[in-house]
C-alpha positions in Angstrom: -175.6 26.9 80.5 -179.1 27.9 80.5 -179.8 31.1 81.9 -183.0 32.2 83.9 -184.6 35.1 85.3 -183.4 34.6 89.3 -185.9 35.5 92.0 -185.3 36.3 95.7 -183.2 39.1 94.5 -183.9 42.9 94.3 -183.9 44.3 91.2 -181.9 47.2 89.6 -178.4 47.2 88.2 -175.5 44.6 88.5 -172.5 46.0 88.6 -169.5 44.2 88.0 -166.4 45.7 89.8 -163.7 43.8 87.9 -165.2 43.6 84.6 -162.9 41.2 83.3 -162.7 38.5 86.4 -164.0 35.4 85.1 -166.3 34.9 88.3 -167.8 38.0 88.3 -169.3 37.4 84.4 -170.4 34.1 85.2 -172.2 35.7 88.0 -173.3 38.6 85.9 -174.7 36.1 83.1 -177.4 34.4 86.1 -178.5 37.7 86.7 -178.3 39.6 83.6 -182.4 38.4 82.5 -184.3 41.6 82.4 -181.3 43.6 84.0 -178.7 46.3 82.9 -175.3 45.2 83.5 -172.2 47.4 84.0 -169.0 46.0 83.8 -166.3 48.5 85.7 -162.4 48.0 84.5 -159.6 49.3 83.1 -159.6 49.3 79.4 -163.0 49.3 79.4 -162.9 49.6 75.6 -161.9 45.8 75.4 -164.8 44.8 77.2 -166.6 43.1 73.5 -166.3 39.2 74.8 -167.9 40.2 77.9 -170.4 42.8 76.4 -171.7 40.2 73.9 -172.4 37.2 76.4 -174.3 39.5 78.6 -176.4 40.2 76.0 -176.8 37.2 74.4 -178.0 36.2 78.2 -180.6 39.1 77.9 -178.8 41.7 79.6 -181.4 45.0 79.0 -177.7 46.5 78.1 -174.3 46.6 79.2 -172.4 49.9 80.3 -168.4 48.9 80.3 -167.4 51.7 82.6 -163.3 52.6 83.3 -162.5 51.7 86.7 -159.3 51.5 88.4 -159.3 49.5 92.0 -156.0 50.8 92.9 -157.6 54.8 92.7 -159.3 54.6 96.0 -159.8 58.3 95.7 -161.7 58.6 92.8 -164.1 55.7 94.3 -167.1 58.3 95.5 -167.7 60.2 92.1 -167.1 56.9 89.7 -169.7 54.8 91.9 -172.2 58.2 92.3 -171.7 58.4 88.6 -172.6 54.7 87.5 -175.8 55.3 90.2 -177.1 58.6 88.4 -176.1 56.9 84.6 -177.8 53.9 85.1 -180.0 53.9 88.1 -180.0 52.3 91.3 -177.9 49.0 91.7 -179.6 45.6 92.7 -176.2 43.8 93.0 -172.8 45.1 93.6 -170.3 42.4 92.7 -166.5 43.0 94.3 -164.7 40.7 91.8 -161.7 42.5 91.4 -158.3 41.2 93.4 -154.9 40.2 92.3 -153.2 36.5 93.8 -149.4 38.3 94.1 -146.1 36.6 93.8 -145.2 35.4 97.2 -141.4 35.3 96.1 -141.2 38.6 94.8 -143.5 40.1 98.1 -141.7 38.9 100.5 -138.3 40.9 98.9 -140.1 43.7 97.8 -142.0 45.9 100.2 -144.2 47.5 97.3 -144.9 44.5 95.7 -146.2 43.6 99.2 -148.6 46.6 99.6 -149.7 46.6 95.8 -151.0 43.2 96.7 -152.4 44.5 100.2 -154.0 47.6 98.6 -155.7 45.9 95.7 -157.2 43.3 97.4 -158.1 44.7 100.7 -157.4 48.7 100.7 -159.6 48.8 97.8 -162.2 46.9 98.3 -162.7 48.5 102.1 -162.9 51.8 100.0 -165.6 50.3 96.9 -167.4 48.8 99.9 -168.0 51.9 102.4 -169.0 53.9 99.4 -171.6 51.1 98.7 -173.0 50.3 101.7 -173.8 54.2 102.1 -175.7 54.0 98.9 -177.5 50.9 99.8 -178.6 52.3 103.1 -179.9 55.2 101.3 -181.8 52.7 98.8 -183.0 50.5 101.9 -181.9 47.2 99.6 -179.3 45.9 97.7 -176.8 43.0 97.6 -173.0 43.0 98.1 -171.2 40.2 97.0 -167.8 40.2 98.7 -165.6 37.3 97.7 -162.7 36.6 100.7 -161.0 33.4 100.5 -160.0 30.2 102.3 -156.9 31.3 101.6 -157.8 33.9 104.9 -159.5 31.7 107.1 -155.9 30.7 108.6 -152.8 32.2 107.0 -150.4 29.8 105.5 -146.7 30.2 105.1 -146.9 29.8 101.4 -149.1 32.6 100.4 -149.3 34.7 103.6 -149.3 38.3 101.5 -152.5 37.2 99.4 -154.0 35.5 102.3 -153.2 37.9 104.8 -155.1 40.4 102.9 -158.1 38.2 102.1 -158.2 37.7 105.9 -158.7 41.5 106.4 -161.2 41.6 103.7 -162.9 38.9 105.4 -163.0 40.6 109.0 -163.8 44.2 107.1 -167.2 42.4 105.1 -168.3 40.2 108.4 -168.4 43.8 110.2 -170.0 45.7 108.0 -172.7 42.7 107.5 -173.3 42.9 111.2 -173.3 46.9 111.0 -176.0 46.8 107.9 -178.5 44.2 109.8 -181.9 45.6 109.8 -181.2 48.4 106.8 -182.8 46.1 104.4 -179.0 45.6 102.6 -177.6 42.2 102.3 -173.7 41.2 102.4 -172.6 38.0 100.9 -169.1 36.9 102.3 -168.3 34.3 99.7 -165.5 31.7 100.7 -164.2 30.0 97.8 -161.6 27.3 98.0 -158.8 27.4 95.0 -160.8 28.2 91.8 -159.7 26.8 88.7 -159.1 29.8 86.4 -156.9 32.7 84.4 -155.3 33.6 88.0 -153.9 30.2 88.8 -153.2 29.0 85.6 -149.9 27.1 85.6 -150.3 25.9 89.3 -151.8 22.4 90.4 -155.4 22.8 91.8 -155.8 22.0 95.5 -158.1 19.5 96.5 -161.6 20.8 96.4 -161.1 22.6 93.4 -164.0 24.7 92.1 -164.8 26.3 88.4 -165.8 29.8 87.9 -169.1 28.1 86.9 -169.5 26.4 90.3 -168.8 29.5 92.2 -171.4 31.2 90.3 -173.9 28.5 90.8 -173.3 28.9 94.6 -173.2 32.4 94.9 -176.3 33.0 93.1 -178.4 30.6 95.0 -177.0 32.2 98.1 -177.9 35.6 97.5 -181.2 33.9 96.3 -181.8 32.5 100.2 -180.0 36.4 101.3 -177.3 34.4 103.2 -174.4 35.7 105.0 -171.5 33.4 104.0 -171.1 30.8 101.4 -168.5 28.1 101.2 -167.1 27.5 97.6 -167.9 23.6 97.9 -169.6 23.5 100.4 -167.0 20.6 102.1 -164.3 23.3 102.6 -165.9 24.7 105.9 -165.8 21.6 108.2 -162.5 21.0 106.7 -160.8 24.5 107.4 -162.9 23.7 111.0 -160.4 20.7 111.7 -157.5 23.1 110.0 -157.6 25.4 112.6 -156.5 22.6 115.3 -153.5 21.8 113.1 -150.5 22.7 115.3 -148.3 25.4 113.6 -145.1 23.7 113.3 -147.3 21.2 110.8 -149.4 24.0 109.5 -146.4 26.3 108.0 -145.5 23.3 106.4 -147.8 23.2 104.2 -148.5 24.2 100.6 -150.2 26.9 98.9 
């Protein structure tokens, strides 16, 4: 991959919330030309792979920062911290979320919520704390990654998708409350996404690569868009999906 400096994009800081998600380095690595990076995870001590690429990719440098999605409360100081360490941030990247076992959630009620929490409760939480900061900065990107998987809940993985439908509701709000501050939400769609999270299970037809969803979301923050389908095909297809009577549409799989 040849990496260049991206215009159309404000400048400052990308911040990686998720530091280790696949996606969210491979978006990182199309911004990183003549930017600081930091990379927010737990064990942020492991974060060499990650460190190195960014830098190799001309990252100005890279700041692995701990950060735990599931500590909603300590959100405000951690994100007020990385601001006053390393200046304002450009792009915000929410690439942290967890897929679930649908089996085990559906018998355990805190397996349920964990997956609730992490991949909605949370990122509500990193993204009012954000768009605050943005307003106060008058620019900025957020990159908020919802799913197809939200668009109409299936049977098979209702808990994941559920929560990505929330998320998706939550970010079209708040895009609609920032018009006009200068601040700019990207509601990314992706269809399944060939990667660490689904290894072991068949890809779905449409299948994208952590590369591809980069490539899209980049050029969409490039052109300040408000939603981006991950390909592209997936949104007049989920368009005839929601016509699909239910008794057909619970039938079918993940």
């Amino acid at each position: 991959m040849v990496v260049r400096r991206r215009r159309g994009i404000d400048p400052g800081t990308v911040l990686v919330l998720g530091g280790r998600s696949e996606i969210g380095l491979q978006v990182a690595l199309r911004l990183a030309p003549g930017r600081a990076v930091v990379l927010a995870a737990r064990r942020c001590e492991e974060l060499h792979t990650e460190t190195a690429a960014l830098t190799a990719a001309g990252a100005t440098a890279v700041h692995p920062v701990e950060f735990d999605a599931a500590d909603t409360a300590s959100h405000p100081a951690l994100l007020a911290k990385i601001v006053a360490d390393y200046g304002p941030v450009g792009v915000a990247v929410l690439a942290f979320g967890v897929l679930g076992d649908q089996a085990l959630a559906e018998a355990d009620p805190a397996h349920a919520l964990a997956v609730v929490h992490t991949d909605y409760t949370a990122q509500v939480s990193v993204l009012t704390v954000l768009a605050n900061e943005f307003r106060a900065q008058r620019r900025g990107h957020l990159v908020v990654f919802s799913s197809v998987a939200g668009v109409r809940v299936r049977r098979a993985n209702y808990v994941y998708g559920s929560a990505k439908a929330g998320l998706d509701g939550f970010a079209s709000g708040l895009a609609d409350a920032l018009h006009g501050s200068g601040v700019h939400l990207l509601l990314a769609r992706p269809g399944f996404v060939i990667g660490r999270m689904t290894e072991g299970m068949s890809p779905a037809p449409f299948s994208s690569t952590p590369d591809q969803v980069a490539d899209a979301v980049v050029g969409a923050l490039g052109r300040r868009a408000a939603r981006v389908w991950i390909p592209g095909i997936l949104r007049p297809v989920f368009f005839g999906m929601r016509l699909l009577p239910q008794a057909v549409w619970r039938r079918l799989p993940r």
